[in-house]
C-alpha positions as CSV (number, residue, x, y, z in Angstrom):
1,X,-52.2,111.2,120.4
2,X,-52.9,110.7,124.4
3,X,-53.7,107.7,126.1
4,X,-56.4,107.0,127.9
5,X,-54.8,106.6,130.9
6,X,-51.8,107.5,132.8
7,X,-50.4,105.2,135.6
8,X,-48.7,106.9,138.3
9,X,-46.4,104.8,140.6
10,X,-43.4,103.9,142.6
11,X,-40.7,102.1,140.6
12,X,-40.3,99.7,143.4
13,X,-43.9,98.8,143.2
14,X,-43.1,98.4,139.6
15,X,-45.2,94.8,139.0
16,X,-48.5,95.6,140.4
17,X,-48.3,99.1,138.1
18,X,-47.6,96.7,134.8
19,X,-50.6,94.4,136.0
20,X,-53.0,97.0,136.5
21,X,-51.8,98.2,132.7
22,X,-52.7,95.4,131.8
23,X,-56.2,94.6,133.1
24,X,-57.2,98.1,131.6
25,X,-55.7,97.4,128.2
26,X,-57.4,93.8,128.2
27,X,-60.5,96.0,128.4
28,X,-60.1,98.8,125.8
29,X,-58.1,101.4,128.3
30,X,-55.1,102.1,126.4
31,X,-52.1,103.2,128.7
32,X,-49.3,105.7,129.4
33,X,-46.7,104.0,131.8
34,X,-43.0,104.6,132.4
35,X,-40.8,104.0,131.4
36,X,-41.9,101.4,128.7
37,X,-43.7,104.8,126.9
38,X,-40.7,107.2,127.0
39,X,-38.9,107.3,123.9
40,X,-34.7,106.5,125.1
41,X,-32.4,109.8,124.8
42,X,-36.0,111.9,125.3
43,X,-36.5,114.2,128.6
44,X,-38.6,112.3,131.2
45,X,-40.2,115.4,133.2
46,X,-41.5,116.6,129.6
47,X,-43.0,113.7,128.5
48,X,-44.9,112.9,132.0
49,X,-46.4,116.3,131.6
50,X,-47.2,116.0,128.3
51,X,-48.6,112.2,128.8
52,X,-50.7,113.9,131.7
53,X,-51.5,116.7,130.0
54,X,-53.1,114.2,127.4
55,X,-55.1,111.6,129.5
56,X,-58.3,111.5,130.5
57,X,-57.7,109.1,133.9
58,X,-55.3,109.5,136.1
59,X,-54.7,106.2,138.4
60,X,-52.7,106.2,141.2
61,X,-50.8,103.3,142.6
62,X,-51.4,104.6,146.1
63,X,-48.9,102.8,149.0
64,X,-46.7,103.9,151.3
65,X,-43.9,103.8,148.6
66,X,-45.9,106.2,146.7
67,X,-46.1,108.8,148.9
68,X,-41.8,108.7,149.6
69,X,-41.4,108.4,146.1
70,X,-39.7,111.9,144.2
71,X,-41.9,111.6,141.2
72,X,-45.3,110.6,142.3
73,X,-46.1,113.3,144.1
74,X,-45.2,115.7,141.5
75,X,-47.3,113.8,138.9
76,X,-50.6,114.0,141.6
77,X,-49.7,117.8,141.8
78,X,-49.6,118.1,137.9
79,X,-53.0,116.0,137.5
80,X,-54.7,118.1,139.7
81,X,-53.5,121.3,137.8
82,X,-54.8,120.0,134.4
83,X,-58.4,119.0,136.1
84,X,-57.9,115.4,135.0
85,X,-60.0,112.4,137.0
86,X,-58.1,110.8,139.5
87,X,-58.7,107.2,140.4
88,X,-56.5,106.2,143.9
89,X,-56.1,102.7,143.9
90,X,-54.8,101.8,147.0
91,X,-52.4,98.8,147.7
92,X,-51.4,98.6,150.9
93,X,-53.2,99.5,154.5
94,X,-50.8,102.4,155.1
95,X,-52.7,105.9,156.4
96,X,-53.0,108.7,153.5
97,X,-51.0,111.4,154.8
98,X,-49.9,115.3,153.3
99,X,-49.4,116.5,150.5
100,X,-51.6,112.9,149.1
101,X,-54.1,113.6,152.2
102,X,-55.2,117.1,150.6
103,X,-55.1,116.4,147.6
104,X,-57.2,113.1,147.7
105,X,-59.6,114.4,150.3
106,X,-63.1,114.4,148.0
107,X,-61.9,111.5,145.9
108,X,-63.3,108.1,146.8
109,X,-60.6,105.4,146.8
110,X,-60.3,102.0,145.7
111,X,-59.3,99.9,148.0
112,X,-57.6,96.7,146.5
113,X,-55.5,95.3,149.3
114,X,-57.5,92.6,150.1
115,X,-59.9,91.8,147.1
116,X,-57.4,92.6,144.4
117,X,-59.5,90.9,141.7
118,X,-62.8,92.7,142.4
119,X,-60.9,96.1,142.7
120,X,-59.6,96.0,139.5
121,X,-63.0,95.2,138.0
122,X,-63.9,98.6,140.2
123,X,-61.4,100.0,138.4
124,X,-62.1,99.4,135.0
125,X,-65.8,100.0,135.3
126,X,-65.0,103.7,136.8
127,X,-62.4,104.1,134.0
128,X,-64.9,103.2,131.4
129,X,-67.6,105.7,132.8
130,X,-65.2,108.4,132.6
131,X,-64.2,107.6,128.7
132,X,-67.7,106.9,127.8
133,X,-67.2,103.2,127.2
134,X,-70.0,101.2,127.3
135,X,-68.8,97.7,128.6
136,X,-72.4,96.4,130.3
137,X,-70.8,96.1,133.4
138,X,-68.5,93.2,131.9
139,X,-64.9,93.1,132.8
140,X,-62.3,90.8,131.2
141,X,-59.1,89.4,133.5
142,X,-58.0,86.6,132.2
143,X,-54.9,86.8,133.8
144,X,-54.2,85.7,137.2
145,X,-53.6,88.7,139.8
146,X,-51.3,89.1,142.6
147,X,-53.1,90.0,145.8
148,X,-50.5,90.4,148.5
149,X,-51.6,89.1,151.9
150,X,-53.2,92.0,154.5
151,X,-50.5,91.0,157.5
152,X,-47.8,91.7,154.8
153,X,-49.1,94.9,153.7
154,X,-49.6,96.0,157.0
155,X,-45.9,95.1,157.6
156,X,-44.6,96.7,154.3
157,X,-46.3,100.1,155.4
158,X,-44.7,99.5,158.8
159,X,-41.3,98.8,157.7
160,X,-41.0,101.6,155.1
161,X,-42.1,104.3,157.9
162,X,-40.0,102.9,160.4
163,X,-36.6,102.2,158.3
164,X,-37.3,104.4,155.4
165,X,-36.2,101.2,153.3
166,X,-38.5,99.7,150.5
167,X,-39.4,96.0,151.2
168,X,-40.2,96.2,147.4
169,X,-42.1,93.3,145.4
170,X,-41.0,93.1,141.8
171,X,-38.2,92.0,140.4
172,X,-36.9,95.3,139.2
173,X,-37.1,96.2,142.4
174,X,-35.2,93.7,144.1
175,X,-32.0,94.7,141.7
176,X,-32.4,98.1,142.9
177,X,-31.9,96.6,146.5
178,X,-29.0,94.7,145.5
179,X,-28.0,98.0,143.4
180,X,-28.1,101.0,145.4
181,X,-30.0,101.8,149.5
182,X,-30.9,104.9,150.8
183,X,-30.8,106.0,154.2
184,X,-33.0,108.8,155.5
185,X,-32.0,110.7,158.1
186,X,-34.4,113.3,159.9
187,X,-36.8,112.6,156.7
188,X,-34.7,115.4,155.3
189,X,-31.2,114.4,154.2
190,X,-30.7,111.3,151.8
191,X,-27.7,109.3,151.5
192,X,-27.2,107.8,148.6
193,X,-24.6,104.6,148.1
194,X,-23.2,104.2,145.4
195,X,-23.2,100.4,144.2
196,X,-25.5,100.6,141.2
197,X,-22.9,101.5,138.8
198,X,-20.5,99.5,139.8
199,X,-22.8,96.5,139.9
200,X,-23.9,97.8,135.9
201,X,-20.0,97.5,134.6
202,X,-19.8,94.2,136.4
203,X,-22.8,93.1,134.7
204,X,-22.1,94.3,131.1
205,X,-18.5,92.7,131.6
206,X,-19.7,89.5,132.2
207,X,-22.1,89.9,129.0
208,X,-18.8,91.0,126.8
209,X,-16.8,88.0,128.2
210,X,-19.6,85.9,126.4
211,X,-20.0,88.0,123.5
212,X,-17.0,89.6,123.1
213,X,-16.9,90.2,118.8
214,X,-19.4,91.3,116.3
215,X,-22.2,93.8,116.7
216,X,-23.1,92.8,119.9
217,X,-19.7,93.1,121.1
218,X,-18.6,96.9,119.9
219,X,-22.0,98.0,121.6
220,X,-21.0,96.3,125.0
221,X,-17.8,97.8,124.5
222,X,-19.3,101.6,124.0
223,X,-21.8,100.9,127.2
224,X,-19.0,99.9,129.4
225,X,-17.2,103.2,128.3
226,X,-20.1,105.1,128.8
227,X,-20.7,103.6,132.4
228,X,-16.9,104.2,133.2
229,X,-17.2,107.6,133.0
230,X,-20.9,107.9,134.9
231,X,-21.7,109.2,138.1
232,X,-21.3,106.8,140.7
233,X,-23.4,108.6,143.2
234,X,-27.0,107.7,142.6
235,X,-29.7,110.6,144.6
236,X,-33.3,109.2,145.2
237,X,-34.3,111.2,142.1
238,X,-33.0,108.7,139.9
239,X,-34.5,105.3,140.9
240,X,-37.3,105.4,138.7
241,X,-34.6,105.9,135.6
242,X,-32.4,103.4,137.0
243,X,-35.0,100.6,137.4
244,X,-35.6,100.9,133.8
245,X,-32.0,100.2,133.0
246,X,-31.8,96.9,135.3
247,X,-35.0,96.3,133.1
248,X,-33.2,96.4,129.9
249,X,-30.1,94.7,131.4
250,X,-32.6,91.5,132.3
251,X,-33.6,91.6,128.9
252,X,-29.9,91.7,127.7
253,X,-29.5,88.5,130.2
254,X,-31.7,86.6,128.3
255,X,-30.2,87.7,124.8
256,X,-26.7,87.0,125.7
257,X,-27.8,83.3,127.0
258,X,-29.9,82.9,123.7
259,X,-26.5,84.4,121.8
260,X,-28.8,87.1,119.8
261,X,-26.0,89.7,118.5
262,X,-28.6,91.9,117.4
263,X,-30.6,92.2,120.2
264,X,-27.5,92.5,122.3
265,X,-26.6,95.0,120.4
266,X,-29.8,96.9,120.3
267,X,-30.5,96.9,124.2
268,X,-26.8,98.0,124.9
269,X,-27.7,100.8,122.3
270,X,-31.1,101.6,124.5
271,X,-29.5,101.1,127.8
272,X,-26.4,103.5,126.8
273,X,-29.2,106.3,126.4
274,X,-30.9,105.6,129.8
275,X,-27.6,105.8,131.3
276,X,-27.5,109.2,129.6
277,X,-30.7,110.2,131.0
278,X,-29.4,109.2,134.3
279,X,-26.1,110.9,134.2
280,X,-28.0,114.3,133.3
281,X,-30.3,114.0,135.8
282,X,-27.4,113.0,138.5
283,X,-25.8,116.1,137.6
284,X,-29.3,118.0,137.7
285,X,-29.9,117.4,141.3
286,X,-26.4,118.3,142.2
């Protein structure tokens, strides 16, 4: 069964997505999001379709990142072609421009970089309307929002036009800097370095040298093999894929300090398969 709504994003925007998840959940909207809702080892371009194909709302976490992200666009394209209602909610003050500048033309945006707060409340109301949810015009947020100041919006849109680098704001997202950059040359050609596998083995390494028996231990062991033998290259068409793994591998962080085998164990399991998913989509875009 769908969800109610599917949240379309930048990875490197990847905390403002999971708090807009969750204000709509807090209110009855449930949510498709990668990549906490695709299954590990399954195909992520069929289970996008298929979560858009199934939603009623699409929102859009609309920035500057957005628009130079691989996937986002394609998931806008593929709302559009199943008629579903698409709710723009706009984070930064960067301009809308082509293909998002067509396709967004007749839709009413929500602008949330100054008054975060009272645009998701905008939000959810809108949502609600469109599933038929009767809420009285009451919205619950009991959590406490990030609203990033205008001046540094203004200079994230800036900065990402100019250098074609992310400033980035969550904390996946600052792994990916320390994991991989990407250089853009004539907006065409994209160089890709190639530090975020390296900077994977290193990691699991240090986890086996504190876990180095048991369950734990002969999962570790398999991952490193597995990332041995990976590409080292990593294209822009992968960053969504890999900021789920430095997910799991923050996770694994916090197990290894806690000395959980089995939940060692487990995540090395579930990062082995996103590393899978990334090595076939590496050799994809080849």
């Amino acid at each position: 069964m769908g969800k109610d709504a599917f949240i379309s994003y930048s990875s490197r925007e990847y905390e403002i997505a999971l708090q807009t998840k969750n204000v709509l959940e807090e209110n009855g909207i449930s949510c498709w999001m990668a990549p906490g809702s695709i299954p590990p080892g399954s195909d992520y371009g069929t289970e996008i379709d298929g979560a858009i194909r199934q939603c009623s709302v699409f929102v859009l976490i609309l920035s500057d990142e957005a628009q130079h992200s691989v996937w986002v666009p394609k998931e806008l394209s593929q709302a559009i072609t199943y008629r579903k209602t698409i709710l723009p909610f706009h984070i930064d003050t960067s301009d809308v421009v082509k293909p998002f500048s067509f396709h967004l033309s007749n839709v009413q945006r929500i602008e949330a970089y100054e008054d975060i707060a009272g645009a998701y409340r905008e939000l959810v109301l809108q949502a609600q309307r469109v599933l038929g949810q009767d809420a009285a015009g009451q919205v619950q947020i009991s959590q406490e929002v990030k609203e990033p100041g205008r001046e540094e919006q203004q200079k994230h849109g800036r900065e990402s036009r100019e250098s074609g680098k992310s400033t980035g704001t969550d904390k996946a997202a600052g792994f990916l800097k320390k994991a991989f950059a990407f250089t853009v040359h004539d907006k065409k050609q994209v160089k890709a370095e190639t530090r975020f596998i390296k900077l994977m083995l290193a990691e699991v390494e240090t986890f086996q040298s504190r876990m180095p028996d048991g369950s734990a231990g002969a999962a570790l062991d398999q991952l490193k093999e597995t990332l041995r033998y990976s590409d080292p290259v990593s294209p822009a068409e992968v960053a969504e894929i890999e900021a789920s793994i430095l997910q799991i591998s923050e996770k694994m962080s916090e197990a290894v300090s806690a000395g959980d085998q089995d939940t060692v164990a487990g995540l090395a399991k579930e990062m082995e398969l996103r590393v899978g998913d990334r090595n076939r989509l590496c050799k994809a875009f080849k």
